[in-house]
C-alpha positions as CSV (number, residue, x, y, z in Angstrom):
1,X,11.3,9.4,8.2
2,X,8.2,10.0,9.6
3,X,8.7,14.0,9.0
4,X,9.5,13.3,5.6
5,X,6.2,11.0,5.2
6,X,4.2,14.4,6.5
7,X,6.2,16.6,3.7
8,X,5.7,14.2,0.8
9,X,2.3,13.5,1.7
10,X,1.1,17.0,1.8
11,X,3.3,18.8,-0.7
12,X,4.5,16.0,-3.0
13,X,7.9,15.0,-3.7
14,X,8.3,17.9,-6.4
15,X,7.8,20.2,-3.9
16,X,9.8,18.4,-0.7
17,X,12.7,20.3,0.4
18,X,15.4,19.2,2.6
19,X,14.6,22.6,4.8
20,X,10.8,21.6,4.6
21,X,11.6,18.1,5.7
22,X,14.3,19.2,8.7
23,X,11.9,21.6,9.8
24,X,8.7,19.2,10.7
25,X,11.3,16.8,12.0
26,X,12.5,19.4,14.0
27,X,16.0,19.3,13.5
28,X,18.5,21.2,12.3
29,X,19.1,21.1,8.3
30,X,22.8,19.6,8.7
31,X,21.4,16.6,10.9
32,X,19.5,15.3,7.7
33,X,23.0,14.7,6.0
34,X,23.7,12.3,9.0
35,X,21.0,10.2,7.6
36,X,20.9,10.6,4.1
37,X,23.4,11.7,1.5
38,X,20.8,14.1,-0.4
39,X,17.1,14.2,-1.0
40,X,16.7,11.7,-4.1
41,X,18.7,9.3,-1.1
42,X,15.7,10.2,1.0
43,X,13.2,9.7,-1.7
44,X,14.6,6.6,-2.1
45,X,14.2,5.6,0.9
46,X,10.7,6.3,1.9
47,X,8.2,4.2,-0.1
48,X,9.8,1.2,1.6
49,X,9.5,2.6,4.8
50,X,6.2,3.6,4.5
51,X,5.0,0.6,2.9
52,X,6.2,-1.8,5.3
53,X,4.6,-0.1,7.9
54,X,1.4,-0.1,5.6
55,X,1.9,-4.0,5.1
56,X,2.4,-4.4,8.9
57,X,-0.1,-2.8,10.1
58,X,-3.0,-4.8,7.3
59,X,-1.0,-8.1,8.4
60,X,-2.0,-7.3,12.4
61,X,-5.5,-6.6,11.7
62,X,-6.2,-9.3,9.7
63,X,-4.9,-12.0,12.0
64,X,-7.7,-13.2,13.2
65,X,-9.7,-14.0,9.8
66,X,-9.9,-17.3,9.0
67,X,-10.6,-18.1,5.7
68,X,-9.0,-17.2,2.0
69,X,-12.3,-15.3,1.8
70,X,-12.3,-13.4,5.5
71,X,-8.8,-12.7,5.1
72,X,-9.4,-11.2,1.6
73,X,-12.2,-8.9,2.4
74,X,-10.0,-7.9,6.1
75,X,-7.1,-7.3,4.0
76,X,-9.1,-4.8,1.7
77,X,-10.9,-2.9,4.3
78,X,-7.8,-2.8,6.3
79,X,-6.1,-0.9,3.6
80,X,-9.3,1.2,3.0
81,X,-8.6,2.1,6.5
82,X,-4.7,2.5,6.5
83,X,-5.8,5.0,3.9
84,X,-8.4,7.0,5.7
85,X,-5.4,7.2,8.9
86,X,-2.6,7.6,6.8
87,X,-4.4,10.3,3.4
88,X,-0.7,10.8,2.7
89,X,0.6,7.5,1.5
90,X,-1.5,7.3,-1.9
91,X,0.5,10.5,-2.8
92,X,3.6,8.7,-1.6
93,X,3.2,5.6,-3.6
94,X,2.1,7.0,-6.4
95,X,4.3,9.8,-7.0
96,X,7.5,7.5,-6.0
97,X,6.9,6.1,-9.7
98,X,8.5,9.1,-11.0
99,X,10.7,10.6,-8.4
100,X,12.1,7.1,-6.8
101,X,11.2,4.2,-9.7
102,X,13.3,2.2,-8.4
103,X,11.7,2.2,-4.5
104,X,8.7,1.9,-6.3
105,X,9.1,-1.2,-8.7
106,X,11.0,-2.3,-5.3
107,X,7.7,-1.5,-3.5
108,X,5.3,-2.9,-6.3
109,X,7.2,-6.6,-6.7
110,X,7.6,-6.7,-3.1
111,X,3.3,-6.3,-2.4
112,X,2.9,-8.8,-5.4
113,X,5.0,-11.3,-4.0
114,X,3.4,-11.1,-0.5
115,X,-0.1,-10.6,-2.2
116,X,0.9,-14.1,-4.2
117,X,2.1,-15.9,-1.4
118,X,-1.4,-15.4,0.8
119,X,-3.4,-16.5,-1.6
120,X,-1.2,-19.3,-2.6
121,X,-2.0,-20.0,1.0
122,X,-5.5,-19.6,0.2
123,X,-5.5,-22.0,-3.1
124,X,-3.9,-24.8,-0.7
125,X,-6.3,-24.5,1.4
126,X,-8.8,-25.0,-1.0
127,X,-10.3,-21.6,-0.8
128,X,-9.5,-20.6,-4.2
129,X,-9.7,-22.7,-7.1
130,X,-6.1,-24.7,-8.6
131,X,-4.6,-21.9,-11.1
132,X,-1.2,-21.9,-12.4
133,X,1.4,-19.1,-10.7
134,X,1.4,-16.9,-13.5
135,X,-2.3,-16.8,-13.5
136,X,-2.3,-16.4,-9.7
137,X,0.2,-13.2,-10.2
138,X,-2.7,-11.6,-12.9
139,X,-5.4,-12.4,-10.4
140,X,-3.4,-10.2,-7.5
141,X,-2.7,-7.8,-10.4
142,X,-6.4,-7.3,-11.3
143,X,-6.9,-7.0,-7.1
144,X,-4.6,-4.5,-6.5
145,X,-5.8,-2.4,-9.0
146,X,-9.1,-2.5,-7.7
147,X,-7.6,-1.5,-4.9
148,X,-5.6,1.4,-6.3
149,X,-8.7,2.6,-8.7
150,X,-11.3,2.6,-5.5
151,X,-8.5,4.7,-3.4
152,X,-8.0,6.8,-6.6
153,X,-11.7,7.5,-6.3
154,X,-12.3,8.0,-2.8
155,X,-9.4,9.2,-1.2
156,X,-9.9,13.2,-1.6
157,X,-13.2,12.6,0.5
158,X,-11.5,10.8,3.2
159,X,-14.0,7.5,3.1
160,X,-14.5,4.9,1.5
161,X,-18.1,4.3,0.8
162,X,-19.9,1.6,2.4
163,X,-20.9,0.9,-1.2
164,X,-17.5,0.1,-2.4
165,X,-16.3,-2.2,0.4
166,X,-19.4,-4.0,-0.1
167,X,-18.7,-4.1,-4.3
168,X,-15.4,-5.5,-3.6
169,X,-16.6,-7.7,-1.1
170,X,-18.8,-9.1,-3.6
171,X,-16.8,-9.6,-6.3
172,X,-14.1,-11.6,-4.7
173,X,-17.0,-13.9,-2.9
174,X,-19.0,-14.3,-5.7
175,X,-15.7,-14.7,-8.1
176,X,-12.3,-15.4,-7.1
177,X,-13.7,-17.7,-3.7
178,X,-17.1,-18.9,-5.2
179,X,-16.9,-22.5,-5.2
């Protein structure tokens, strides 16, 4: 999976092979049917795999944080981060809308839901102001797409600028946690 992470990443799924992905795995092209019954099976299969290990590895480095608001900003930067590591999972995720939709609505509901949950966390603990769920789903929908919109923007140069981290920073303090 890995191998296939690399391939996607660099080439996009349009132009991901089953000989390109055998080949940086370093096996032989018959030992990817073992696995996978064809490459849309493989497509498939990746944005989950990949984005678990994105969730995971946010998760471990905001454990220590300890309010709705530290945990917030730690999330973000650690994604900023995951990002700069890992330049191949915004082509991943995004592409996966039209070559795997259904990994990808999969992936989408599945970040929400977590997303939802934390700050749920965060509204219980009186962090966050009382909302209603549905509103608590649009406020993670506005956050993630900050999120997407300052990768969008920064990715190609491989940083995210110290203004941006502080921008978001700011508006989740000074809006979402202001109290």
């Amino acid at each position: 999976m890995a191998a296939a992470a690399r391939v996607v990443g660099r080439y996009g799924y349009a132009a991901t092979s089953i000989a390109r992905v055998t080949e940086e795995a370093g096996v032989a092209h018959g030992t990817f049917y073992n696995y996978f019954e064809d490459r849309q099976a493989l497509f498939d299969s990746l944005l989950p795999e990949v984005g678990r290990a994105m969730t995971d590895d946010i998760v471990a480095q905001i454990a220590d944080a300890s309010s709705g608001l530290e945990r917030e900003v730690a999330r973000f930067r650690a994604y900023c981060r995951y990002l700069q590591q890992n330049p191949g999972f915004y082509r991943i995720l995004y592409e996966a809308e039209v070559f795997a939709p259904k990994a990808h609505e999969a992936h989408i509901q599945r970040i929400t839901e977590g997303y939802v949950r934390s700050l749920s966390r965060a509204m219980e603990a009186g962090d966050i102001p009382e909302m209603p769920a549905d509103e608590l789903e649009a406020v993670v929908t506005v956050l993630l797409g900050a999120r997407a919109y300052i990768a969008m923007r920064y990715i190609k140069s491989g940083t995210v600028p110290q203004a941006a981290l502080d921008a978001y920073t700011r508006l989740v303090s000074k809006g979402l946690f202001e109290r």
